[in-house]
N, C-alpha and C positions, 0 to 999 in steps of 0.2 A: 289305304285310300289313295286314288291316283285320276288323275284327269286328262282328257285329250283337248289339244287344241281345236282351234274350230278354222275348215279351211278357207280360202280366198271366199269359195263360191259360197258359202256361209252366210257370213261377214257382208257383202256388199248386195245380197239378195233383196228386193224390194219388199214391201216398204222402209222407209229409213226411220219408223217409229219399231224397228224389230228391236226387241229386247232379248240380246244374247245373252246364254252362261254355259262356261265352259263345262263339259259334261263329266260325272264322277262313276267312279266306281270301285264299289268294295268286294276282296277276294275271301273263299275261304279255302283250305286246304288241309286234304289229311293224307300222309306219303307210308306204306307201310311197303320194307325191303327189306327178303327174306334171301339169303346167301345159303345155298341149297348145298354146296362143293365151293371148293375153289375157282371151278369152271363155269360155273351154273348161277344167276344173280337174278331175281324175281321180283317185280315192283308193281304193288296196286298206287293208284292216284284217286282220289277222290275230291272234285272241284265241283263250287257255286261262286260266280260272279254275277253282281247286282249293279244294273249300269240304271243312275238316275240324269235327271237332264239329258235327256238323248236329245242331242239336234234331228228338227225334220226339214228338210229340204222344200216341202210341196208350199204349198203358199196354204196359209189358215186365216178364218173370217176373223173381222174383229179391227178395231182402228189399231191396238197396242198389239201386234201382234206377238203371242206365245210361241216362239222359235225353239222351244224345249220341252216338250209336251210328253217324251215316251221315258219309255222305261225298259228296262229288259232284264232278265232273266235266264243263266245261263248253269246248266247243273249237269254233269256228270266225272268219268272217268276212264280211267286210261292203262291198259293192260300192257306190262315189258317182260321179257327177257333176254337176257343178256348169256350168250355162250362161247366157252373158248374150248375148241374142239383140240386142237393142239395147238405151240407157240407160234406158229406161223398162220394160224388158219381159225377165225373168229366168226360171228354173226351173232346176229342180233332182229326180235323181231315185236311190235308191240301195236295194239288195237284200241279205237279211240270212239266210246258213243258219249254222243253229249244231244242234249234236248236245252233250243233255243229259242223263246217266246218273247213277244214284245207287245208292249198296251199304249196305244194313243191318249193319254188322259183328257184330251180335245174334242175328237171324234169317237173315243169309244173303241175305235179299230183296236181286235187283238190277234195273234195268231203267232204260227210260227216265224223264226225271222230268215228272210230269203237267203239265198246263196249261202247255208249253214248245214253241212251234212251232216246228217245224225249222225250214220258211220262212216268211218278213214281207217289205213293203217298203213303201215312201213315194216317192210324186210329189208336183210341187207345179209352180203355176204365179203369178205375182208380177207385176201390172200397176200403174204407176200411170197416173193418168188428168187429163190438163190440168194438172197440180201442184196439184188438188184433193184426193184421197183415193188408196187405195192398195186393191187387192184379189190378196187369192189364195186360191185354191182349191190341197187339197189332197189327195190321195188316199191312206187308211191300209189296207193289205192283211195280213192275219195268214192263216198257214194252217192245217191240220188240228191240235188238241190233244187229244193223250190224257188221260183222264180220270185218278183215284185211279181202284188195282186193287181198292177195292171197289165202286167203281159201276155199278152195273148198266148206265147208259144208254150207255156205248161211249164212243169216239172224240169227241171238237165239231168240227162242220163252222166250218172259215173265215169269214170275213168280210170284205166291204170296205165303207169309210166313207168318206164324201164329207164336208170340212166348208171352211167359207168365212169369210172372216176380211175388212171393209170398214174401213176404218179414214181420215179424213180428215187433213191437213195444218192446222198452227195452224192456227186461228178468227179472222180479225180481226184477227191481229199482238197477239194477249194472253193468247198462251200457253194456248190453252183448244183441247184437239181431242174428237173425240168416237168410237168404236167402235163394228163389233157382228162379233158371233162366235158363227156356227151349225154346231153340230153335228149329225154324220148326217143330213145334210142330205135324205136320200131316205128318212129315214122304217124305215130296214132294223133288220130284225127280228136281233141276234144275242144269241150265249152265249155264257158262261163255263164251266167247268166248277166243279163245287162243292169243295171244300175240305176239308170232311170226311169221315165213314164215310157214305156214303149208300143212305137207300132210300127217299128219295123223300117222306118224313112226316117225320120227326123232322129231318134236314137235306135240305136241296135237291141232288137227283143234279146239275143246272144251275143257271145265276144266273144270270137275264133281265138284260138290259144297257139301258142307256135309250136310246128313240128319240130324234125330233128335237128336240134341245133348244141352249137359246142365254142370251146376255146383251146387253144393251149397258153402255157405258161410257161417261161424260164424266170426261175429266182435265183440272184446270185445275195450271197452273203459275205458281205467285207469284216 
């Protein structure tokens, strides 16, 4: 059993007769991992999360108003494995469908819940190079999201994202290494869907996602 806070906008949304309660929900899980080789490590996931008291944002009829009305519903699982091709040279790759509904116990509204892709997955591949630095590249794939049922602009097409992660071995024997870590590597154009009542002016029907962007890092350890 676990609870989320409820935010700012929440909290001080009119009326001041709203009667909040922070929102619960219980997990369930079943993890079966089968070690194929030494090299080879294979993992089914099998999850349902039950979220009660969901906060609703929109305003609801009524003097006392009921600020905790949904419910949701969240059921599936999650495909891995894990490969060491030799000691230098690893990946790893695993696929994610999950089916997510939610009921207005107010209005009645049910349906799928927005910005939830049924299907996701992640590749990666993990080299090190002479016992100097370490690289991997990795591949983030989301799929179709439905938008909120006020939004005009439909369904958000998927996305995949390429990002690269170079990172060196101590410096010199004094504890000094150094990073760098790019994201969306190829510049791709995606979206989110927007979050609130949209039309497009007063909130965003989408939310542009940033392109290629990155850091470096130096860590030193005393």
């Amino acid at each position: 059993m676990a609870f989320r806070a409820p935010t700012e906008n929440e909290i001080i949304q009119a009326p001041d007769t709203t009667k909040l309660k922070t929102e619960k929900i219980k997990t369930y899980e079943a993890d079966v991992i089968y070690s194929a080789s030494k090299k080879v490590r294979l993992q089914l996931n099998l999850f349902r999360n039950e979220l009660r008291d969901v906060i609703v944002i929109s305003n609801l009829s009524g003097l006392i108003v009921n600020k905790n009305p949904g419910t949701e519903n969240i059921n599936g699982m999650e495909a891995s494995a894990d490969i060491v091709f030799m000691q230098n040279l690893s990946a790893f790759v695993n696929f994610t469908y999950q089916d997510a509904t939610g009921n207005n116990l107010v209005t009645h509204v049910e349906g799928d819940i927005p910005d939830v892709a049924k299907f996701k997955g992640n590749a990666g591949v993990t080299a090190s190079v002479a016992h100097l630095f370490t690289i991997s590249a990795i591949e983030n794939w989301v799929g179709l999201r439905r938008s909120p049922r006020t939004d005009p602009y439909g369904s958000v097409p998927g996305y995949l994202l390429t990002n690269c992660t170079i990172g060196t071995k101590e410096l010199f024997n004094k504890g000094i290494t150094a990073s760098v870590n790019i994201q969306n590597v190829f510049n791709v154009k995606w979206l989110d869907p927007g979050f609130r009542t949209a039309d497009g002016l007063l909130y965003s029907t989408v939310l542009e996602q940033p392109g290629i962007n990155g850091w470096f890092k130096i860590t030193v350890k005393f």
